[in-house]
C-alpha positions in Angstrom: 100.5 121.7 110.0 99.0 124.6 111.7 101.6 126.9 108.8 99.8 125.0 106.0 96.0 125.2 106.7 95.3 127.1 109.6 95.0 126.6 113.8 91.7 124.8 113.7 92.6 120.9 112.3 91.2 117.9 112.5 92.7 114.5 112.1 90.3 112.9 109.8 92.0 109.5 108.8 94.8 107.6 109.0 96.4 104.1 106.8 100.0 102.1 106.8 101.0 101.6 103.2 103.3 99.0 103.8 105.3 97.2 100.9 106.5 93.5 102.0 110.2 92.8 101.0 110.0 91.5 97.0 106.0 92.0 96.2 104.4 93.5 93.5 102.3 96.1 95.7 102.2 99.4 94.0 100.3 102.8 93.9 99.4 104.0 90.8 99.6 107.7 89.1 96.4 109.4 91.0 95.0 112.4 93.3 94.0 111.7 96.3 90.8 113.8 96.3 88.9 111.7 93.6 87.1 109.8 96.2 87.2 111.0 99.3 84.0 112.9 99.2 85.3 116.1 101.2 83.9 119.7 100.2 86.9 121.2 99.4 90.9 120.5 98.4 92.3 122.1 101.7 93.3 118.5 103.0 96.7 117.8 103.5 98.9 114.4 104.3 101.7 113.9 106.3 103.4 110.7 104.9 105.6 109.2 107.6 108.6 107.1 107.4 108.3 103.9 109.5 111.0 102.7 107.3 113.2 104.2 104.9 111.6 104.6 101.5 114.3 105.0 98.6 114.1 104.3 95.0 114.9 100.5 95.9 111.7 99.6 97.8 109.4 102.0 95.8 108.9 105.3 97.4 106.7 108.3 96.7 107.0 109.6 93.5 104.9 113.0 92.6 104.3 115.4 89.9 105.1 119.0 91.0 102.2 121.5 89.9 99.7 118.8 89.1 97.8 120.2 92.5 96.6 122.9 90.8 93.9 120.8 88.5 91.6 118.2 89.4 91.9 115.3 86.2 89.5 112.1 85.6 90.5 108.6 86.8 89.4 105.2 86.5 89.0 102.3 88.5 91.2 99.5 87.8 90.5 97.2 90.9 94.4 95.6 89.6 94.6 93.4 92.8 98.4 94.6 92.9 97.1 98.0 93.6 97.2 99.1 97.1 94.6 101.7 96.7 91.0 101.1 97.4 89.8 101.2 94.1 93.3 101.0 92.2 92.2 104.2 90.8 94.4 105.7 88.2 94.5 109.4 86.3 93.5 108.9 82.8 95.9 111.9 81.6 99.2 110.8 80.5 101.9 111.6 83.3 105.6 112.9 81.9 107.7 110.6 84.6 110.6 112.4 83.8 108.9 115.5 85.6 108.0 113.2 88.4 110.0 114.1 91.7 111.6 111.3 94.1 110.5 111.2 98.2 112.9 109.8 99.5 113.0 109.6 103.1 114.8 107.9 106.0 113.0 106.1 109.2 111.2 108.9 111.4 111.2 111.2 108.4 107.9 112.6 107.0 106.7 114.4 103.8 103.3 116.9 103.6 101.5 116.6 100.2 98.6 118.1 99.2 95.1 116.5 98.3 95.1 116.9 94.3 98.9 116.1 93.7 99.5 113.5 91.3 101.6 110.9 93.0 102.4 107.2 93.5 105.0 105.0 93.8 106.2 101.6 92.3 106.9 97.8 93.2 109.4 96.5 96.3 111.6 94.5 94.9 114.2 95.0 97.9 114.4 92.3 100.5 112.6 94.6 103.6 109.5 96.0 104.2 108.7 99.4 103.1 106.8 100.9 105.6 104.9 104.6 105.4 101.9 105.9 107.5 99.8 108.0 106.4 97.7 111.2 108.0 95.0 112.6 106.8 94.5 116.7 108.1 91.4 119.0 107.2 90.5 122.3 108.6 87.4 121.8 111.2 85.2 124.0 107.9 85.7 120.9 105.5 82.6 119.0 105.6 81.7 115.6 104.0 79.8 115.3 101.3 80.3 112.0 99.6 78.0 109.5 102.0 76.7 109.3 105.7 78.0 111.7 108.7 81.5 111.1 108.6 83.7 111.8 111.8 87.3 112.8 112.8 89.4 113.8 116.0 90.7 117.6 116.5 94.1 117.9 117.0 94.3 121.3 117.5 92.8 124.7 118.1 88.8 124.6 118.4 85.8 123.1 116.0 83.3 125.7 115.6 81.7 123.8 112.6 80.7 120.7 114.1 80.9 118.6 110.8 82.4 115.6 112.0 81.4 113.4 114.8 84.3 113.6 117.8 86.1 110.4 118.0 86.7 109.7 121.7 90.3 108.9 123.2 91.1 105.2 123.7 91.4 104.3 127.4 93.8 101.4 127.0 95.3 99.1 124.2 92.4 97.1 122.0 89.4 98.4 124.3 87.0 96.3 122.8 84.5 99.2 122.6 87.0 101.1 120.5 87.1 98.3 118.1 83.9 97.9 117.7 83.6 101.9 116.7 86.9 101.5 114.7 84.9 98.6 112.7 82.0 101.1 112.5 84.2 104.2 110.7 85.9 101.3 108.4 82.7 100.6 107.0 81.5 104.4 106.7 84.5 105.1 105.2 84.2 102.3 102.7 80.8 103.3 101.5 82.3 106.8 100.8 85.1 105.2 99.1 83.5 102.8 97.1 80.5 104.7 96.3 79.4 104.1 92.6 80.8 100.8 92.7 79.4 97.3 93.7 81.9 97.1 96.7 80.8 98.4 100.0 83.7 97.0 102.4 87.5 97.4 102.1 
């Protein structure tokens, strides 16, 4: 990671997209930046493999180049749509220039924060399984809602933009659920500003 955006990184989010065996669950066309309210496009994912994710269980599909220009979306709230808003680009997307991630167990991908991506149904009969993590240099502040926070992972935060997340002492400490709880909702008033939602 430290190749792609420098020796100073935070770890500023992570999520399971997980596809049960023969659901509808999909992710439609979009960039991940619409929402997320961070000053600048230098945030980059590193999609992990729990499972394998082929073209049978609806792996990542994305649109090489399309990271180069920011385009409008929509919110859909399609109850099939596993993102938070079921926000979709509004631009038609050539599928045939569309490029196939396919990755086995224990495999990862890195994609960029204004790629046009998503990925389709499961109709196999096992879970797909992908986990998701979220890295920003420690200079990327957030702008989108109340003081957001994140962990460092590396190298040293001279910035200060985002509250330290402490180190869990054990399994399910109660006191780090509680503060997980607290960052889901902050997050979710980020994510769903604009809208009438406010939790996930």
């Amino acid at each position: 990671m430290e190749d792609v955006i420098g020796p100073d990184i935070l770890c500023w989010n992570t999520s399971f997209f997980t596809k049960e065996a023969r659901s509808p669950g999909f992710v439609s066309w979009h960039q991940d930046a619409t929402y997320w309210g961070l000053s600048e496009p230098d945030v980059v994912t590193a999609w992990v493999a729990f499972t394998e994710s082929t073209s049978r269980n609806g792996n990542m599909r994305v649109v090489p180049g399309s990271h180069r220009t920011p385009v409008p979306h929509v919110d859909t709230f399609d109850p099939d749509n596993l993102l938070t808003r079921g926000q979709e680009v509004t631009v038609e997307v050539d599928e045939s220039q569309a490029a196939d991630i396919l990755l086995q167990a224990g495999e990862m991908s890195l994609h960029h924060v204004l790629i046009v991506h998503g990925s389709g149904a499961n109709p196999s009969d096992d879970r797909r399984i992908g986990f998701a993590i979220r890295y920003i240099p420690t200079r990327v502040r957030q702008t989108g809602g109340p003081r957001d926070s994140a962990t460092l992972v590396r190298g040293e935060d001279a910035f200060g933009h985002f509250e330290p997340e402490p180190r869990p002492d054990a399994d399910l400490d109660p006191a780090m659920l509680a503060l997980h709880a607290e960052i889901s909702d902050r997050q979710a008033r980020i994510l769903y500003r604009g809208t009438t939602r406010t939790s996930f």
